[in-house]
Backbone bond lengths (Angstrom), bond angles and torsions (degrees), N, CA, C in turn:
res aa  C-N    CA-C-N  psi(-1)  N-CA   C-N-CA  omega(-1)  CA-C   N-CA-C  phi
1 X - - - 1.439 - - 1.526 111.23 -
2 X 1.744 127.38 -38.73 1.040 125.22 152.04 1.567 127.58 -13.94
3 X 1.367 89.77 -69.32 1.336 111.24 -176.42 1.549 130.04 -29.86
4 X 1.497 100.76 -67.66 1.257 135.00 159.93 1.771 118.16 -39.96
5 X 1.443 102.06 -60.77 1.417 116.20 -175.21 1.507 98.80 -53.02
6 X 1.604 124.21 -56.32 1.205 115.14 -179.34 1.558 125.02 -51.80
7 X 1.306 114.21 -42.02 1.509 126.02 -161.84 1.842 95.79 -70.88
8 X 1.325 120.74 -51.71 1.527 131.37 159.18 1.844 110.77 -23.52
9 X 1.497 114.46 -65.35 1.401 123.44 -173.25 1.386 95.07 -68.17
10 X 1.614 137.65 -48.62 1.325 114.34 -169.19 1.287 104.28 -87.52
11 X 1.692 140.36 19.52 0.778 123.85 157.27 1.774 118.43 -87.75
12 X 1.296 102.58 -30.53 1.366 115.14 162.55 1.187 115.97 -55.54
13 X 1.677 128.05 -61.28 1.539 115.18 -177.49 1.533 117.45 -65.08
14 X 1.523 131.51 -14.43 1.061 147.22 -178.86 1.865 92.16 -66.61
15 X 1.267 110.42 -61.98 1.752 123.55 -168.47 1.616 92.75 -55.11
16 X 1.175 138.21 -42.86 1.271 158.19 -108.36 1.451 87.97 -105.08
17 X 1.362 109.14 -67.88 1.667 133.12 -163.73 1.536 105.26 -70.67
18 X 1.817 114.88 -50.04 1.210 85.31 166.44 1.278 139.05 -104.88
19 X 1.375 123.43 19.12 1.287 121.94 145.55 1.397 124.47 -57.38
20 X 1.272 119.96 -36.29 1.634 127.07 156.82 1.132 119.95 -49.54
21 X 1.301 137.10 -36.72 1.405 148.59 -145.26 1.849 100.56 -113.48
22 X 1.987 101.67 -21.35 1.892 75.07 -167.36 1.551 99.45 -112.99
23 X 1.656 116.57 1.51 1.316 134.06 157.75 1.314 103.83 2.78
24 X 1.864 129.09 -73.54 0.747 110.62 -165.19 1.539 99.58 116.44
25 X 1.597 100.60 133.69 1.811 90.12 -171.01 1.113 110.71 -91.07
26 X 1.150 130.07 96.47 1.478 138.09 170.86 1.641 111.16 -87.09
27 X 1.326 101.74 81.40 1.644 107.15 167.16 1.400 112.40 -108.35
28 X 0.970 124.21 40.51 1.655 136.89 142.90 2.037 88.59 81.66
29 X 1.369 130.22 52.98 0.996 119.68 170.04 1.107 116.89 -130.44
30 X 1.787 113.99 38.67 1.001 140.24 166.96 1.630 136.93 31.38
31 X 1.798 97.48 32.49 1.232 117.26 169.14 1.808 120.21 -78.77
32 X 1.206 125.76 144.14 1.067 133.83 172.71 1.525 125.06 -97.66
33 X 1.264 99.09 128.75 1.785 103.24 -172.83 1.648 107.56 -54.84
34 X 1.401 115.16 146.76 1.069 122.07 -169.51 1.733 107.15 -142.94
35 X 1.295 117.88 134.99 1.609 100.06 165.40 1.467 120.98 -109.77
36 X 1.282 128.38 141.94 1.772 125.81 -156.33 1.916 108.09 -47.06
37 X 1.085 118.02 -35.54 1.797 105.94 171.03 1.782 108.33 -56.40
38 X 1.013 114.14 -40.11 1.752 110.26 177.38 1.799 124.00 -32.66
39 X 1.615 104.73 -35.34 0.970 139.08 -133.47 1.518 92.71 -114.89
40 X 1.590 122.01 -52.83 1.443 115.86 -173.69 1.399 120.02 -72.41
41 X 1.493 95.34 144.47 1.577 107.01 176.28 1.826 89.81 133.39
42 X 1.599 97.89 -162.52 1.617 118.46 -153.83 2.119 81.81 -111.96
43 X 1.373 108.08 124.11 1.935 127.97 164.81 1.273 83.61 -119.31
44 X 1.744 90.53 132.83 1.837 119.93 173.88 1.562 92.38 -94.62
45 X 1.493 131.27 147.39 1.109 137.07 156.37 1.425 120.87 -56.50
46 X 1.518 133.33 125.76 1.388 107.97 172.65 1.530 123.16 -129.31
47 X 1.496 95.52 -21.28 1.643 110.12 168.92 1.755 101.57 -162.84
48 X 1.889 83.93 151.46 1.566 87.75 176.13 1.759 103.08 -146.45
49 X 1.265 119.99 146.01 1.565 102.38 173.53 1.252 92.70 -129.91
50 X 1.219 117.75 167.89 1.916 135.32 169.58 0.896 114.95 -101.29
51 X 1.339 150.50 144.72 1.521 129.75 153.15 1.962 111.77 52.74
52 X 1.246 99.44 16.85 1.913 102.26 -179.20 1.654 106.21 88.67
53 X 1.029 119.56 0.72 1.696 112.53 -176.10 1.789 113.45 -122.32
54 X 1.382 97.84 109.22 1.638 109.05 -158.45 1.691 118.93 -57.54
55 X 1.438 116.82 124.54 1.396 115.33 -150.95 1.574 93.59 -114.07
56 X 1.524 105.16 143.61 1.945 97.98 -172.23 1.685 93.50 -94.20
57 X 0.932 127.00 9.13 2.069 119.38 -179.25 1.220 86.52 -52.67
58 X 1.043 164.16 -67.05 1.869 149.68 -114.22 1.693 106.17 -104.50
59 X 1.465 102.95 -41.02 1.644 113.36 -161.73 1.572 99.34 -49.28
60 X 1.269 125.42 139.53 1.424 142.47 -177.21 1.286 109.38 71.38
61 X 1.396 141.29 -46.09 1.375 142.53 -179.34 1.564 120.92 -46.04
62 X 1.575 135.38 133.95 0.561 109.18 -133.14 1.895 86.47 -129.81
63 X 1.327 145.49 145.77 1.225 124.37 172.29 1.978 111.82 -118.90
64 X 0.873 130.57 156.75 1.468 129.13 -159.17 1.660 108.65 -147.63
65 X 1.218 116.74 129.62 1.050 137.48 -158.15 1.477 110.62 -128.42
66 X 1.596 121.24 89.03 1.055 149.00 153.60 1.387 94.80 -36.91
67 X 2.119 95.28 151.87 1.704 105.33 171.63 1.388 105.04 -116.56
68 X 1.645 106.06 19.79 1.612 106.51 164.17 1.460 110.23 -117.49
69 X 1.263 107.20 32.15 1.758 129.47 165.45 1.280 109.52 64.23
70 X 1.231 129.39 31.41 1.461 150.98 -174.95 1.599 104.89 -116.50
71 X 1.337 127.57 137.73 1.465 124.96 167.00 1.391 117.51 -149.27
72 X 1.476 124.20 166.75 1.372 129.43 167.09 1.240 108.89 -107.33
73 X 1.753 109.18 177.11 1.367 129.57 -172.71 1.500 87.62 -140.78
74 X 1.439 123.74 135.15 1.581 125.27 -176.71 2.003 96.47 -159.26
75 X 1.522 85.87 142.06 1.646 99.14 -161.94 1.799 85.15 -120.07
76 X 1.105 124.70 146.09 1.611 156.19 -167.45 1.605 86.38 -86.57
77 X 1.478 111.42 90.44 1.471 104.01 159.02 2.084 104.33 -90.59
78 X 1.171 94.87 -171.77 1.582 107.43 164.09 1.736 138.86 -22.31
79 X 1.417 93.86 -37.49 1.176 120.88 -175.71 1.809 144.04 -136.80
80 X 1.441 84.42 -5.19 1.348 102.97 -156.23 1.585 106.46 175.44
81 X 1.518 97.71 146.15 2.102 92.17 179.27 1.552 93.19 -73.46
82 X 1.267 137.12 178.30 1.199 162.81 -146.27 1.980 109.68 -172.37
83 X 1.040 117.19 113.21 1.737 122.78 -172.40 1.529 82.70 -68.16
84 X 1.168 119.15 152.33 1.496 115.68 148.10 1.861 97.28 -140.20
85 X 1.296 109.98 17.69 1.723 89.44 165.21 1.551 90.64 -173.70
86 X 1.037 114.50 162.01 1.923 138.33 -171.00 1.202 114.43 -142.84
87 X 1.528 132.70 141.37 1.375 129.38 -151.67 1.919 88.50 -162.37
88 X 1.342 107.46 163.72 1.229 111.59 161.38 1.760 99.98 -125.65
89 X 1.433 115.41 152.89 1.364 123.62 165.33 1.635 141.24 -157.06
90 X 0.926 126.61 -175.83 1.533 119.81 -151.96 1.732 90.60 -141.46
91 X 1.268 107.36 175.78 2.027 122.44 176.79 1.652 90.73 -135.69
92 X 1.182 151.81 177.48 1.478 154.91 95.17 1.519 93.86 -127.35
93 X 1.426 104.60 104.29 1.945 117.95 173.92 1.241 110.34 90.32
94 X 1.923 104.04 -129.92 1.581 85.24 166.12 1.576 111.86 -114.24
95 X 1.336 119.68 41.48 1.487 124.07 159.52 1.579 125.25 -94.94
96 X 1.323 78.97 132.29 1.986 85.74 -173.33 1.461 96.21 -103.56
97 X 1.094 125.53 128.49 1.781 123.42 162.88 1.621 93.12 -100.33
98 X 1.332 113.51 150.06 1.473 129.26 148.80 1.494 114.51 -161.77
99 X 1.725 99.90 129.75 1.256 123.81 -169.91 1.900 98.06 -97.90
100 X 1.248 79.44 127.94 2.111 81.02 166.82 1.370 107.16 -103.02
101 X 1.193 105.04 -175.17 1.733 126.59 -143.54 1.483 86.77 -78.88
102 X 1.169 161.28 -18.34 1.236 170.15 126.75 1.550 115.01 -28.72
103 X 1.022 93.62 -21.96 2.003 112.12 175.42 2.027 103.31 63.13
104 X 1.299 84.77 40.06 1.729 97.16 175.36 1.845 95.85 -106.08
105 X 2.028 89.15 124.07 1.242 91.08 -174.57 1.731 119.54 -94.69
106 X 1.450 117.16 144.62 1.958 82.23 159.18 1.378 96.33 -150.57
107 X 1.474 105.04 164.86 1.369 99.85 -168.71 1.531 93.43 -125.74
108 X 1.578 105.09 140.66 1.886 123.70 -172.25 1.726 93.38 -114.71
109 X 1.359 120.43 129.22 1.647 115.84 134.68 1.092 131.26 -78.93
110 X 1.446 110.95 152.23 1.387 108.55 -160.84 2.043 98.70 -100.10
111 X 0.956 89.82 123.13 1.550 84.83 -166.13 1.689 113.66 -109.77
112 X 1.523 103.13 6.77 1.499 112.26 157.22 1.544 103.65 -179.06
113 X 1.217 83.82 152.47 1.776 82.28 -165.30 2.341 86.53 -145.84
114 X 1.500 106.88 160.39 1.343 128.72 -166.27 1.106 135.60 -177.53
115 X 1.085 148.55 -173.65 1.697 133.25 -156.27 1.467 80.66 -84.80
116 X 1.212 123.26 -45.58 1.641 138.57 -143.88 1.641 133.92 -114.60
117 X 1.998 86.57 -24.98 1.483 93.74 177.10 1.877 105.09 -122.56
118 X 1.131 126.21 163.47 1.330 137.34 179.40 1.360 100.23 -157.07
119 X 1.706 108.43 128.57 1.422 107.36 -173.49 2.214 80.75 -156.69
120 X 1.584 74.69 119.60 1.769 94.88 169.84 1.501 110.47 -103.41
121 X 1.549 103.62 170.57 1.518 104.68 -165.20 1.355 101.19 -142.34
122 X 1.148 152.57 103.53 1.570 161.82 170.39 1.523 121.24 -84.88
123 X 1.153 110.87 140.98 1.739 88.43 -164.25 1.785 85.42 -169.34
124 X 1.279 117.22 121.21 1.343 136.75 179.31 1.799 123.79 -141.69
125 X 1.488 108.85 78.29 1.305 111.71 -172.85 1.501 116.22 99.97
126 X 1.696 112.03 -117.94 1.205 109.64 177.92 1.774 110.31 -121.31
127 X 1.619 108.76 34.56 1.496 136.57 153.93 1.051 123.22 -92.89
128 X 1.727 114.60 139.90 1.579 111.96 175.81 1.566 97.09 -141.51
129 X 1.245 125.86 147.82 1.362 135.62 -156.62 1.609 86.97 -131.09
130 X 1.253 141.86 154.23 1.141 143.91 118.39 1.638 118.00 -141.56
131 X 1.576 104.64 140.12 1.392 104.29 175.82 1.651 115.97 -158.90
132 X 1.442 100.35 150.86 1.890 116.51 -132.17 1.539 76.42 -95.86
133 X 1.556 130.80 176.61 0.961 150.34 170.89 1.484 112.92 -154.37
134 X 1.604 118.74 145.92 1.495 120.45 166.89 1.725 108.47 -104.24
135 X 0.961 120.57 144.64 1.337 131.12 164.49 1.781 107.37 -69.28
136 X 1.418 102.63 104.10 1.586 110.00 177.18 1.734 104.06 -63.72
């Protein structure tokens, strides 16, 4: 009966550990879990602020999210959007990494996500980035 009783408890601390472990990193940076289909398709830029003060770089630009983890960046010329940059990228939770063709990495949380809206959150030191997106 020993026997048993033991194999029971390390099956419990086994259950124990990784329920602890797949939690999920919740360090209060108020990203929302996301899974990579959420994400695919064409987000219109619509607002972005720095440090709290609203910046027009994003408005019209457009970013696109391949489901072979590849994407563009395309700016509204005259006639037509125009790519002006290409990146590949990944989700695990609510972190998005994407490396551009330069192999410069950065990583955004996704700090709300919707059929319609996508709004990432960047934050390095005593910087904070956020910027809203529409679902084209």
């Amino acid at each position: 009966m020993n026997k048993y009783l033991k194999i029971i408890a390390l099956t419990f601390m086994s259950i124990l550990s990784l329920s602890l472990i797949s939690c999920g990193d919740d360090d209060g940076d108020g990203g929302v879990s996301v899974n990579a289909e959420q994400l695919y398709g064409t987000w219109i830029g619509v607002s972005q602020t720095y440090n709290s003060k609203e910046s027009p770089y994003v408005k019209g630009r457009s970013i696109t999210f391949n489901e072979d983890g590849t994407g563009t960046v395309s700016d509204k010329n005259l006639f037509e959007d125009q790519i002006i940059g290409t990146f590949t990228w990944s989700i695990a939770g609510s972190k998005l990494k994407i490396t551009d063709s330069t192999n410069d990495t950065g990583y955004w949380t996704i700090t709300a996500i919707s059929s319609s809206t996508l709004q990432l959150t960047w934050k390095a030191s005593d910087d904070t980035e956020v910027t809203t997106f529409s679902k084209k």
